[in-house]
py3Dmol code that shows the C-alpha trace and the ligand (Angstrom):
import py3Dmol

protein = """\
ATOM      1  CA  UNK A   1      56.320  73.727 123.687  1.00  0.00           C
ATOM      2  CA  UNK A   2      53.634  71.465 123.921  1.00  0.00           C
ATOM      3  CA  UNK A   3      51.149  74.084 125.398  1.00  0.00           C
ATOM      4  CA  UNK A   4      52.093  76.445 122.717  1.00  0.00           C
ATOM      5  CA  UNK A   5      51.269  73.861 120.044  1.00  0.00           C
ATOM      6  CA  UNK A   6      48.225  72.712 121.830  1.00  0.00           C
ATOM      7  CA  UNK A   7      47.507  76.748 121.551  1.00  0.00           C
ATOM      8  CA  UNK A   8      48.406  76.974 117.933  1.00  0.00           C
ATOM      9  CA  UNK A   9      45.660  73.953 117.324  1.00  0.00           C
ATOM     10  CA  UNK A  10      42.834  75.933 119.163  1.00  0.00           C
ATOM     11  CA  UNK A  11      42.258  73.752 122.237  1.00  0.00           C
ATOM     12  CA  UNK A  12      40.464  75.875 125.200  1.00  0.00           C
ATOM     13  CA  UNK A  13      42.340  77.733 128.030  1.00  0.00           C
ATOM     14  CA  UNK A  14      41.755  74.663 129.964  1.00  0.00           C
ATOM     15  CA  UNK A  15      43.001  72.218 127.806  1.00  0.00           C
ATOM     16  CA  UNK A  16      45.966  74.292 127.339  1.00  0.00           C
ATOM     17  CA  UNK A  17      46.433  74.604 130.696  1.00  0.00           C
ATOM     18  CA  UNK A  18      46.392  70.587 130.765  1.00  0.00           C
ATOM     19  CA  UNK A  19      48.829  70.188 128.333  1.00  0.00           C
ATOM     20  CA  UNK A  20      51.694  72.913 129.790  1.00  0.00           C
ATOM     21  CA  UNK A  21      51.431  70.772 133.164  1.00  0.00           C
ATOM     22  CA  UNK A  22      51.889  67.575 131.082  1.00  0.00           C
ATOM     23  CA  UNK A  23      54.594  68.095 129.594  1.00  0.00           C
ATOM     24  CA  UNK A  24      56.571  69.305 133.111  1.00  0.00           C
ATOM     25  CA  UNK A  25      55.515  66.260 134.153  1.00  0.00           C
ATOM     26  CA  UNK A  26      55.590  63.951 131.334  1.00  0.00           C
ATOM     27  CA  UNK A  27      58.830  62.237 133.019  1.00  0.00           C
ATOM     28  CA  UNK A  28      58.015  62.643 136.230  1.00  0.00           C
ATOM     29  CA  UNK A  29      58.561  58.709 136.652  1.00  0.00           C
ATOM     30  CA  UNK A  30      62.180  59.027 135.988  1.00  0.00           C
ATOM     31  CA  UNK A  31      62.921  59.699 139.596  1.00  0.00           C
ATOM     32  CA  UNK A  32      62.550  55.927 140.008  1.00  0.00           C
ATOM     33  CA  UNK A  33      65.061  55.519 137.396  1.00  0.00           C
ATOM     34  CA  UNK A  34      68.424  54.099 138.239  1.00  0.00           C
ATOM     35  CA  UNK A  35      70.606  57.271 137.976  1.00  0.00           C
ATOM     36  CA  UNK A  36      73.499  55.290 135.981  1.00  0.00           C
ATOM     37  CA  UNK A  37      71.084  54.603 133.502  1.00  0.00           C
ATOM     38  CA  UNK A  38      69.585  57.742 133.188  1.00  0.00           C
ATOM     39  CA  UNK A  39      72.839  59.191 132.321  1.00  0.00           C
ATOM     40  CA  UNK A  40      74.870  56.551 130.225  1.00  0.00           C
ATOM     41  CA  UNK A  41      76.468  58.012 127.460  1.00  0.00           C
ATOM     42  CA  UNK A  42      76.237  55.279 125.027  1.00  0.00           C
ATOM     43  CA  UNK A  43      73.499  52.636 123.973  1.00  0.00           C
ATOM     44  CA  UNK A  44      71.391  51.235 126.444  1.00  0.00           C
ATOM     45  CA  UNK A  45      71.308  47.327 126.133  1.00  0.00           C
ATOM     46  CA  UNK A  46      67.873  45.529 126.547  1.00  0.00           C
ATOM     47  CA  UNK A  47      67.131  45.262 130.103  1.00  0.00           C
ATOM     48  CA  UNK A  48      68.417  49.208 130.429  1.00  0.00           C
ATOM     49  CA  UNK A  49      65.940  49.856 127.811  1.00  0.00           C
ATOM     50  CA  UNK A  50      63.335  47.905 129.633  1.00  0.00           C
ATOM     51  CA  UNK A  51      64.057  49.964 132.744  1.00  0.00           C
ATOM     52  CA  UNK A  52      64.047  53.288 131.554  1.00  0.00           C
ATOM     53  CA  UNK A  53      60.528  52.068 129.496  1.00  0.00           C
ATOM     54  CA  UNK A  54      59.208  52.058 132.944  1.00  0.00           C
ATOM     55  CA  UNK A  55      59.358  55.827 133.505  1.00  0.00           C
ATOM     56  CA  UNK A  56      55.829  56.099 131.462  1.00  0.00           C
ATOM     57  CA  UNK A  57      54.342  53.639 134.252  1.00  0.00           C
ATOM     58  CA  UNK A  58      56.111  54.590 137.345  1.00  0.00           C
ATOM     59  CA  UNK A  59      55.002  58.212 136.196  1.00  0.00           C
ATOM     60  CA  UNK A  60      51.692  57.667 135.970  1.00  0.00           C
ATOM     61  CA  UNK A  61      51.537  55.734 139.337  1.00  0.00           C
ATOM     62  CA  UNK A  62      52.596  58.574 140.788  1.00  0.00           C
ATOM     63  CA  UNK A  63      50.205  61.199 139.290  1.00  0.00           C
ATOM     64  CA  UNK A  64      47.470  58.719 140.039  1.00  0.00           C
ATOM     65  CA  UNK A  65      47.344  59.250 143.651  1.00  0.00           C
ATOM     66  CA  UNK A  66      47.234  63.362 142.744  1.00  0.00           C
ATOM     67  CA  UNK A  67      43.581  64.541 142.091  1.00  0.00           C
ATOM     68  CA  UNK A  68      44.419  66.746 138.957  1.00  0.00           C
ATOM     69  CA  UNK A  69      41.674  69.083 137.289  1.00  0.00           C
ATOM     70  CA  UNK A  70      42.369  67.043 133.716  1.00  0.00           C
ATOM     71  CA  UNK A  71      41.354  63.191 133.676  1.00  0.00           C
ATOM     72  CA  UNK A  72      43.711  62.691 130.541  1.00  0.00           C
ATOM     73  CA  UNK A  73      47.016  63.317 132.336  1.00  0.00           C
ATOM     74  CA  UNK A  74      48.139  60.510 133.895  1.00  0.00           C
ATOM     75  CA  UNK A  75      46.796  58.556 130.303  1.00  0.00           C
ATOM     76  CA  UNK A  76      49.044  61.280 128.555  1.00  0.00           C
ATOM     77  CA  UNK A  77      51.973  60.109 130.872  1.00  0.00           C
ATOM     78  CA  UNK A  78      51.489  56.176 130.415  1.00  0.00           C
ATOM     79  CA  UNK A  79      51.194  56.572 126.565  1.00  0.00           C
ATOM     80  CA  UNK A  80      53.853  59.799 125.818  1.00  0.00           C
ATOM     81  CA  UNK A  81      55.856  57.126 124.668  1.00  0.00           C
ATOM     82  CA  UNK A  82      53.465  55.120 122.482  1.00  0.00           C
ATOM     83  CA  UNK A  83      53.671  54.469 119.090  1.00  0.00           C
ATOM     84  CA  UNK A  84      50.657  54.899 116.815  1.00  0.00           C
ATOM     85  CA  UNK A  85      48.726  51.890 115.856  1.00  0.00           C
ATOM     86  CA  UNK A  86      47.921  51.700 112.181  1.00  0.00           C
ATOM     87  CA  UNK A  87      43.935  51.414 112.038  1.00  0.00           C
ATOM     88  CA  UNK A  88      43.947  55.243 113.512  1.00  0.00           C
ATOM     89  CA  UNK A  89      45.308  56.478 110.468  1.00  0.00           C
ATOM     90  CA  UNK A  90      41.631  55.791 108.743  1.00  0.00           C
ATOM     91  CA  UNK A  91      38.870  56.576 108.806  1.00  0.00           C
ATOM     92  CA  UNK A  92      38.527  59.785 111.117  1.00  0.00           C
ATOM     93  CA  UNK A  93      36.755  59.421 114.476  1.00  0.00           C
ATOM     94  CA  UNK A  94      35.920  62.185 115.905  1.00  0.00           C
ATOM     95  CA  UNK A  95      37.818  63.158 119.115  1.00  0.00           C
ATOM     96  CA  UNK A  96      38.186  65.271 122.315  1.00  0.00           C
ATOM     97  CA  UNK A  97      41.388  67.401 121.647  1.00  0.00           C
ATOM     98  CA  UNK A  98      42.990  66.307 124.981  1.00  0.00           C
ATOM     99  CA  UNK A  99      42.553  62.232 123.344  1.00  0.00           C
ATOM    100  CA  UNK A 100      45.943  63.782 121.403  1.00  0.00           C
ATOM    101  CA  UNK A 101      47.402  65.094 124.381  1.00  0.00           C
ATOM    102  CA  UNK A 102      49.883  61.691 124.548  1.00  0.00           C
ATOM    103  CA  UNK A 103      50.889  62.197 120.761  1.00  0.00           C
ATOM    104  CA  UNK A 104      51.973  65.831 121.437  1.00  0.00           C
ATOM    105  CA  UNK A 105      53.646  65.417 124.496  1.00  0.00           C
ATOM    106  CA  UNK A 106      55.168  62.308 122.849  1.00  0.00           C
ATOM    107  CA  UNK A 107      56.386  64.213 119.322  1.00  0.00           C
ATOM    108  CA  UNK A 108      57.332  67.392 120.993  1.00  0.00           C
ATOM    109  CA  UNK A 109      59.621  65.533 123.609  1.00  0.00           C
ATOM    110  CA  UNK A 110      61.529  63.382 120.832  1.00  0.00           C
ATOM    111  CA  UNK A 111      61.481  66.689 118.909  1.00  0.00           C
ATOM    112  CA  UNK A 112      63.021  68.782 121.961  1.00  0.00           C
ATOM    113  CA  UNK A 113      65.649  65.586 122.490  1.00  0.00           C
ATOM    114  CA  UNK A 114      66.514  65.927 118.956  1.00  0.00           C
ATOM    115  CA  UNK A 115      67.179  69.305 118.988  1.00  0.00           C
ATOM    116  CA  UNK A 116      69.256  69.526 122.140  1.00  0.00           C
ATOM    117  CA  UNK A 117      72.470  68.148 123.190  1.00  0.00           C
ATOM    118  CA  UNK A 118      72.388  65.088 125.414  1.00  0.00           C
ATOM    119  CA  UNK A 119      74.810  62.941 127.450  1.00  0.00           C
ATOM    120  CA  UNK A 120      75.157  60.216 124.574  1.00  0.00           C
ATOM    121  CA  UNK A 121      75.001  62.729 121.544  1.00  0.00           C
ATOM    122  CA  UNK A 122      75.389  66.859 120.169  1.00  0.00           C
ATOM    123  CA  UNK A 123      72.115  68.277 119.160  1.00  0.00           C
ATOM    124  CA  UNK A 124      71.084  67.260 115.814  1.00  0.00           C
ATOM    125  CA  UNK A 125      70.987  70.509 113.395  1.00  0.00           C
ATOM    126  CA  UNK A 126      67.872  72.040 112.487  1.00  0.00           C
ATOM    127  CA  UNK A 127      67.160  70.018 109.145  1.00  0.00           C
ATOM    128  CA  UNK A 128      68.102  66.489 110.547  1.00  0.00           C
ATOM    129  CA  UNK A 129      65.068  66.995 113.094  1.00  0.00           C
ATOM    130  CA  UNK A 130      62.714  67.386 110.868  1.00  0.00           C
ATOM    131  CA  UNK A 131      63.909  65.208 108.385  1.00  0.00           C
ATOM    132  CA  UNK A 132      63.530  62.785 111.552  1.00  0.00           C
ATOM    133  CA  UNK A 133      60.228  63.668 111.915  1.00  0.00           C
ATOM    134  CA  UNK A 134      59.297  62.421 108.097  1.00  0.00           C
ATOM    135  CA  UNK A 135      60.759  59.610 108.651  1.00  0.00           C
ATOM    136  CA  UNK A 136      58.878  59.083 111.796  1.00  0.00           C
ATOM    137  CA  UNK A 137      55.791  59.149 110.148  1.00  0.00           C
ATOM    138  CA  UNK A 138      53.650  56.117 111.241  1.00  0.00           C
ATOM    139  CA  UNK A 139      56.089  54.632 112.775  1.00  0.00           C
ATOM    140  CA  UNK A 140      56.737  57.405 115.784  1.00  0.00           C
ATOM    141  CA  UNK A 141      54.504  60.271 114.647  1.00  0.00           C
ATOM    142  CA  UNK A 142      51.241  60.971 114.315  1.00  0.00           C
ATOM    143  CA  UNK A 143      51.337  62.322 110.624  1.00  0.00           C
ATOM    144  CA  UNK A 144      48.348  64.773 112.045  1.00  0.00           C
ATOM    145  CA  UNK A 145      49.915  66.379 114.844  1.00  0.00           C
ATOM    146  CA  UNK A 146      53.164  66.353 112.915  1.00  0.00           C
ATOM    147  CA  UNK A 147      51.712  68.530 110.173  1.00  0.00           C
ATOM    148  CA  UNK A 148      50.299  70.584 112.417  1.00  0.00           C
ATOM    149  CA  UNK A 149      53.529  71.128 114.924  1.00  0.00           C
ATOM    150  CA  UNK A 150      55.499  71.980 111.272  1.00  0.00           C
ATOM    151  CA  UNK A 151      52.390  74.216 110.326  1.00  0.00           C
ATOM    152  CA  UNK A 152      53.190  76.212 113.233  1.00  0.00           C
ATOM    153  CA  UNK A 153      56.120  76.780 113.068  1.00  0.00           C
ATOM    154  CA  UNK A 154      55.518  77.793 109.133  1.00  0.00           C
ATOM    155  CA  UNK A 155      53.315  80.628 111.080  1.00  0.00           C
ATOM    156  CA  UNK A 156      55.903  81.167 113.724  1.00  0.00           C
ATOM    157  CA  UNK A 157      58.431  81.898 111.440  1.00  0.00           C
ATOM    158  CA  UNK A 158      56.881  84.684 109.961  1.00  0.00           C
ATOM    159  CA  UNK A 159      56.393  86.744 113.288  1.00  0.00           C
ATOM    160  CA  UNK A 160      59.534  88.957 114.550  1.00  0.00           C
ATOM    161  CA  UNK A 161      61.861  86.698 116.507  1.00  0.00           C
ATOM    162  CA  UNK A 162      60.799  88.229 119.883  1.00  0.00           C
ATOM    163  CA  UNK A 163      57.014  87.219 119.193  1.00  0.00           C
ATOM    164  CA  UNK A 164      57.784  83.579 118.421  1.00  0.00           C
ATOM    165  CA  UNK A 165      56.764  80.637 120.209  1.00  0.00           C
ATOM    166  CA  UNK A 166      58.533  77.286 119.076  1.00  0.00           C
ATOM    167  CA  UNK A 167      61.538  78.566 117.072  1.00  0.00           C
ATOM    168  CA  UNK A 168      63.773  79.887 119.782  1.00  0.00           C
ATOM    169  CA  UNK A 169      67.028  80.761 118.659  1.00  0.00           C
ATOM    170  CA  UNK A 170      67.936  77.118 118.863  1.00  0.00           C
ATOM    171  CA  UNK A 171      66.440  76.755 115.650  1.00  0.00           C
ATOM    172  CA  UNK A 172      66.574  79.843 113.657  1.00  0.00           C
ATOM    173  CA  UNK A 173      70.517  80.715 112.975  1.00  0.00           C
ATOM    174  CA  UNK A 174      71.310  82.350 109.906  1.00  0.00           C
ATOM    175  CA  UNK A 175      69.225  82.674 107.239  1.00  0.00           C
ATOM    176  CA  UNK A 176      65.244  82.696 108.058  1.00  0.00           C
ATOM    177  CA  UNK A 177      64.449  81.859 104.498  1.00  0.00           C
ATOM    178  CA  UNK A 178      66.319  78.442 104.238  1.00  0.00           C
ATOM    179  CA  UNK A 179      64.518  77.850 107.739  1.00  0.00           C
ATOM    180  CA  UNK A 180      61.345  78.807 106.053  1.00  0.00           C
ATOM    181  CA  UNK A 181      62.190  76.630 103.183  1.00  0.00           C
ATOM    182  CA  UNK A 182      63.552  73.661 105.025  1.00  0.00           C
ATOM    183  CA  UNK A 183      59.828  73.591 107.306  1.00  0.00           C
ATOM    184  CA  UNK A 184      57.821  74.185 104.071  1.00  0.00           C
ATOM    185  CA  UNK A 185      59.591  70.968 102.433  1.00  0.00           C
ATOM    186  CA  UNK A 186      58.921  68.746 105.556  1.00  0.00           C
ATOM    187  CA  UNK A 187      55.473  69.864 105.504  1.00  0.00           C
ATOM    188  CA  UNK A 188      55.122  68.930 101.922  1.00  0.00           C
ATOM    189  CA  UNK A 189      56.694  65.693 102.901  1.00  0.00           C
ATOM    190  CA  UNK A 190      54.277  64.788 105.812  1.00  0.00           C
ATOM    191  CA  UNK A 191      51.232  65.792 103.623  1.00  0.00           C
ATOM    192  CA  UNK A 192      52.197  63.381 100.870  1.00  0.00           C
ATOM    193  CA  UNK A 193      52.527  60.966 103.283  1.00  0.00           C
ATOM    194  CA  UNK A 194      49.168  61.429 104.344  1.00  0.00           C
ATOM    195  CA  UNK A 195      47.614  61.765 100.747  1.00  0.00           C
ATOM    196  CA  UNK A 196      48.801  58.478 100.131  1.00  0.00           C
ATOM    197  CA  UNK A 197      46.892  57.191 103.087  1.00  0.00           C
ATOM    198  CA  UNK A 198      43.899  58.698 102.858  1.00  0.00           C
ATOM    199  CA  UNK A 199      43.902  56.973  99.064  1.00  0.00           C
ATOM    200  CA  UNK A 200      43.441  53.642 100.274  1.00  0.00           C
TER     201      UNK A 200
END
"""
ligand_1 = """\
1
FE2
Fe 59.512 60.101 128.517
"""
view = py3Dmol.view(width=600, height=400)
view.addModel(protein, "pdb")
view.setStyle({"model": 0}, {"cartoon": {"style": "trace"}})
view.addModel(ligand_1, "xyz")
view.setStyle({"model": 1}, {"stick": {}})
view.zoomTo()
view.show()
């Protein structure tokens, strides 16, 4: 999913290349991850937390000793997990697309662990995960590559369901126009989010 979206937002073969091998091995440092933990069905209490935290840095120890053909990845796997500071959200530097490669990597995988069902939870439906996203804004999300992932799949809805990219089945059930509708609102969401931050 993440090399599709990096597709979608025009970054070179290369860079797209980059991306699809980040995110297989985006939690690479999980190995190194006390199964028990890994697999507990309910909350994880501090020093759990702490321990499965560590997957970001044991993964990029790893993939440091590994002579890749893209510097950013092991920066993408130390950071898939950050949260984004305030002062990027003005003003606009420019950047490299593969500086974003940790923010897609990082919204895609909370976006795929939404959206699936997992030892602790059921899948969230369709609407909650993107109502998640909105509320993510700032806080989780980069309200940029958030517009742009729902933007996507605005475009990716309209294709025949054997042509698209992100909305597997998983996603569209039913009716394609509430699906339409339900993207289209979050978009609106995450762009007035971001119109009130580009006023101050
Ligand atoms: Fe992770």
């Amino acid at each position: 999913m993440a090399a599709v979206l990096a597709q979608e937002m025009h970054f070179t073969a290369h860079e797209v290349e980059g991306m699809y091998f980040a995110g297989l091995l985006h939690d690479i440092g999980k190995i190194l991850v006390d199964r028990e933990i890994l697999t507990k069905s309910g909350a994880l209490d501090l020093t759990e937390y702490a321990a499965m935290s560590a997957h970001t840095r044991f993964g990029a120890e790893i993939l440091s000793h590994i002579q890749f053909p893209w510097e950013h990845l092991t920066h993408t796997i130390l950071h898939h997990h950050d949260r984004p500071a305030y002062d990027e959200f003005s003003p606009r530097r420019p950047r490299r697309n593969l500086d974003l490669s940790h923010k897609i990597i990082g919204l895609v995988d909370a976006f795929d662990a939404m959206s699936s069902d997992r030892p602790y939870r059921r899948a969230l439906p369709f609407k909650a995960c993107l109502n998640e996203l909105v509320h993510g804004l700032s806080v989780q999300f980069d309200p940029e590559i958030t517009r742009e992932f729902l933007r996507a799949m605005l475009r990716d809805v309209e294709r025949p369901p054997v042509q698209r990219r992100l909305l597997t089945d998983r996603f569209v059930r039913g009716d394609e126009k509430i699906v339409r509708h339900q993207i289209a609102d979050a978009l609106l969401r995450v762009e007035q989010f971001m119109g009130i931050i580009t006023a101050y």
